[in-house]
Structures are given as structure tokens and as C-alpha cells.
C-alpha positions as CSV (number, residue, x, y, z in Angstrom):
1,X,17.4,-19.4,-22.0
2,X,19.4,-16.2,-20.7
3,X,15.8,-14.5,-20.2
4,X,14.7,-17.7,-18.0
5,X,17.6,-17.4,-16.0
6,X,17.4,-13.8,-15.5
7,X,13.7,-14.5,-14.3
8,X,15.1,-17.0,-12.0
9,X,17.6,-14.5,-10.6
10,X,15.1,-11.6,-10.4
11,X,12.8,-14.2,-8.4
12,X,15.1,-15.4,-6.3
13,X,16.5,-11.6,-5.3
14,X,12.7,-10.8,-4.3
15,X,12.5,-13.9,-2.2
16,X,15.6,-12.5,-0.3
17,X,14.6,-9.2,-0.4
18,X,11.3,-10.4,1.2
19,X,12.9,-12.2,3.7
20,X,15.1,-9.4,4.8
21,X,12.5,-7.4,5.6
22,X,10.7,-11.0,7.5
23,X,13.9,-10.7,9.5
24,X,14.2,-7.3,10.4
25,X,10.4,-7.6,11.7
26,X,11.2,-10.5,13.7
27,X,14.4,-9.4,15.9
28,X,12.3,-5.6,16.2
29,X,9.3,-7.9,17.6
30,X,11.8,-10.1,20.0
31,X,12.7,-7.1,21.5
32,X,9.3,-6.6,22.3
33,X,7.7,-3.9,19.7
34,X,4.7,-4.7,18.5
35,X,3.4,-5.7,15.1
36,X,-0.6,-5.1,15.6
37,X,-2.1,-8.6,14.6
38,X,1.1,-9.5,12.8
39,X,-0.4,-7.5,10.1
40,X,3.1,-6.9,8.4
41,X,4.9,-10.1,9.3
42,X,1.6,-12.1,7.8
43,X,2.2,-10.1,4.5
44,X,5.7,-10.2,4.1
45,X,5.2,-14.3,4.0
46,X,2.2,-13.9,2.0
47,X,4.2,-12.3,-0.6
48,X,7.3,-14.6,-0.7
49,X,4.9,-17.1,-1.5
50,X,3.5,-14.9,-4.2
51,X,6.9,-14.2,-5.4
52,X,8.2,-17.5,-5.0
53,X,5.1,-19.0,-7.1
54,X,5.5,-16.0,-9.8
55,X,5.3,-17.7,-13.5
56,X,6.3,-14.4,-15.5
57,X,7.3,-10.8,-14.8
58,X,4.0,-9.7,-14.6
59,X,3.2,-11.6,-11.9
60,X,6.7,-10.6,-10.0
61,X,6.4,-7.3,-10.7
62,X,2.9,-7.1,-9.1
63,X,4.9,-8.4,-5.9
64,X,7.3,-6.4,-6.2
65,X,5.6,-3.0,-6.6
66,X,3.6,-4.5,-3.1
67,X,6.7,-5.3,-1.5
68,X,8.1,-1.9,-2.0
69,X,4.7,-0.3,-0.2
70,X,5.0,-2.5,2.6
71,X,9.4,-2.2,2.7
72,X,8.0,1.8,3.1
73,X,5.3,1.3,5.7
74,X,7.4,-0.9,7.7
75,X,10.4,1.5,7.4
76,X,8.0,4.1,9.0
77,X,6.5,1.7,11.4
78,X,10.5,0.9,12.6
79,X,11.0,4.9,12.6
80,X,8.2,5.1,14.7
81,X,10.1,2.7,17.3
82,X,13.5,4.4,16.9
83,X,14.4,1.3,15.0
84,X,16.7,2.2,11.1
85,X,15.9,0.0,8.5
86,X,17.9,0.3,4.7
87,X,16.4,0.6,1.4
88,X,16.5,-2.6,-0.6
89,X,17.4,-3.2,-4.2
90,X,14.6,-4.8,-6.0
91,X,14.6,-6.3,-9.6
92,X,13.4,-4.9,-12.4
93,X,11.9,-6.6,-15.2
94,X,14.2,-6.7,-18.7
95,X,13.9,-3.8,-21.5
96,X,11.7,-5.0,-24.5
97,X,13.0,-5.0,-27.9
């Protein structure tokens, strides 16, 4: 039961996570930078529906560890535009044994 829970946590800190980053994107794109195509705001909600789908670790860590390339490239991408973003703290699955 403790493990579901922790699951549940973990899940619901990527959803956050995710939507920190959706935010960020979305005020930096109000004031009028531009996200070519909406390539990073279209995956950002592509993967809090992953994440908020996710059945097992597996499947949240496979979001994760995308999450964290695209929390990087739109770090640099913000850089780019004089814009600071901060590094998240995402979820890691529990120890076995």
C-alpha cells in the first residue's frame, strides 16, 4: 500500500513538475518570444498526459528521463532569450530489495 502511494506521489510531483515548466513557457511566449511551432509547449502537454496515464515506474520514469531533456533544452532555449529558469526536482523510483 505504502509503495502505491509513493507511486501516486511520484506521479503527481511529475505532473507538477511538468506543468511548471508549461507555465514558464507560457508567460516567456506572452511576452512575445517565440516557441517555433509550439514544438516545446506541444511536448510538455504531451508528456503530462504520459505521466498522468503512467501505470508503473517504468512507464514514469521513461517520462521522466524525457522531461529532464526537454526541462534542459528549454532552459537553454530561455538562456537564449535572457530569460532564467530553475532546476526542478524530479522523482525517483524506490530502491529494490
Amino acid at each position: 500500500m505504502a509503495k502505491d502511494l509513493e507511486f501516486l506521489e511520484a506521479k503527481s510531483d511529475v505532473v507538477d513538475n511538468l506543468k511548471a515548466i508549461q507555465m514558464n513557457l507560457s508567460r516567456c511566449i506572452d511576452e512575445g518570444l517565440v516557441d517555433t511551432e509550439d514544438g516545446y509547449y506541444n511536448q510538455v502537454l504531451a508528456f503530462i498526459d504520459e505521466a498522468s496515464l503512467s501505470k508503473s515506474w517504468v512507464e514514469l520514469m521513461e517520462v521522466v528521463d524525457q522531461a529532464k531533456v526537454l526541462e534542459i533544452d528549454v532552459a537553454a532555449w530561455l538562456a537564449g532569450h535572457g530569460q532564467t529558469s530553475i532546476s526542478l526536482p524530479w522523482p525517483r523510483p524506490p530502491k529494490q530489495g
